[in-house]
C-alpha positions as CSV (number, residue, x, y, z in Angstrom):
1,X,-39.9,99.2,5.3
2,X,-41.5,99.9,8.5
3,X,-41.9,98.3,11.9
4,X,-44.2,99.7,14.4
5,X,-45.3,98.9,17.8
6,X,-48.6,99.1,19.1
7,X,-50.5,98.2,22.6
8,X,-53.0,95.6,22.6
9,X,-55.8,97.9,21.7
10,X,-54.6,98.5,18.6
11,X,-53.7,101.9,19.4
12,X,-49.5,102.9,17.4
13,X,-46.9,103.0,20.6
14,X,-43.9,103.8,18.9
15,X,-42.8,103.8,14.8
16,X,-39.4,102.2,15.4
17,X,-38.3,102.7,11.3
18,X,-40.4,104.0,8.9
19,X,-37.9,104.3,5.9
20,X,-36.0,102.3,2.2
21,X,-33.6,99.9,3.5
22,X,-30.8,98.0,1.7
23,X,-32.1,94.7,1.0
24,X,-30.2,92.1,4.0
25,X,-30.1,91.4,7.5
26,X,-30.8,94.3,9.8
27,X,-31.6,94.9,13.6
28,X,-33.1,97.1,15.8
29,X,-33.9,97.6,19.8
30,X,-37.2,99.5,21.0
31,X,-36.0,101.0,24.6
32,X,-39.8,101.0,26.1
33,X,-40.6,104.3,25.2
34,X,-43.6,105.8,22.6
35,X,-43.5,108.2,20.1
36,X,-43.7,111.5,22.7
37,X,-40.5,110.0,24.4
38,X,-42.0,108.6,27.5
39,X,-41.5,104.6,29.1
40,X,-44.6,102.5,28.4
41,X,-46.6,100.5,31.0
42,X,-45.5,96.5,31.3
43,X,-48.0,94.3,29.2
44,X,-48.6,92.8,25.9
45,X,-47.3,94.8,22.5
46,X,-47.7,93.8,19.0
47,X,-45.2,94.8,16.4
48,X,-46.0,94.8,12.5
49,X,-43.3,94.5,10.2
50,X,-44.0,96.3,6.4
51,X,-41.5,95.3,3.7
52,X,-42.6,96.1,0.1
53,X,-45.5,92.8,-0.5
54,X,-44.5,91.3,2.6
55,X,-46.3,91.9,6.4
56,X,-45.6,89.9,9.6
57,X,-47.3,90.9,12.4
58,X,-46.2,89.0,16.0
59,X,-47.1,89.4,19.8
60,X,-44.6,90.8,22.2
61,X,-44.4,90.7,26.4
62,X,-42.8,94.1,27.6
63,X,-41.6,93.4,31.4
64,X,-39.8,95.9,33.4
């Protein structure tokens, strides 16, 4: 499974899990910040979600 986060240029923000996961309910928070650990700008994000066959990709706003 993997969820990743990336600004509306299509450019990868921030890999949030890239790992197997138990098959179930699970949850996780992104805190604003990209893969070299500094705060991202307010705007538009879109976050793909991986899971074996299945892929969801959705819009997100991101205001500070």
């Amino acid at each position: 499974m993997s969820i990743r986060v990336y600004d509306i240029l299509g450019r990868e923000v921030k890999t949030l899990i890239d790992q197997q996961m138990t098959a179930g309910s699970h949850s996780v928070e992104w805190n604003a910040d990209n893969n070299l650990g500094g705060k991202v700008s307010t705007g538009m994000y879109i976050y793909r979600i991986t899971a074996g066959s299945f892929v969801a990709t959705k819009k997100m706003s991101f205001i500070k």
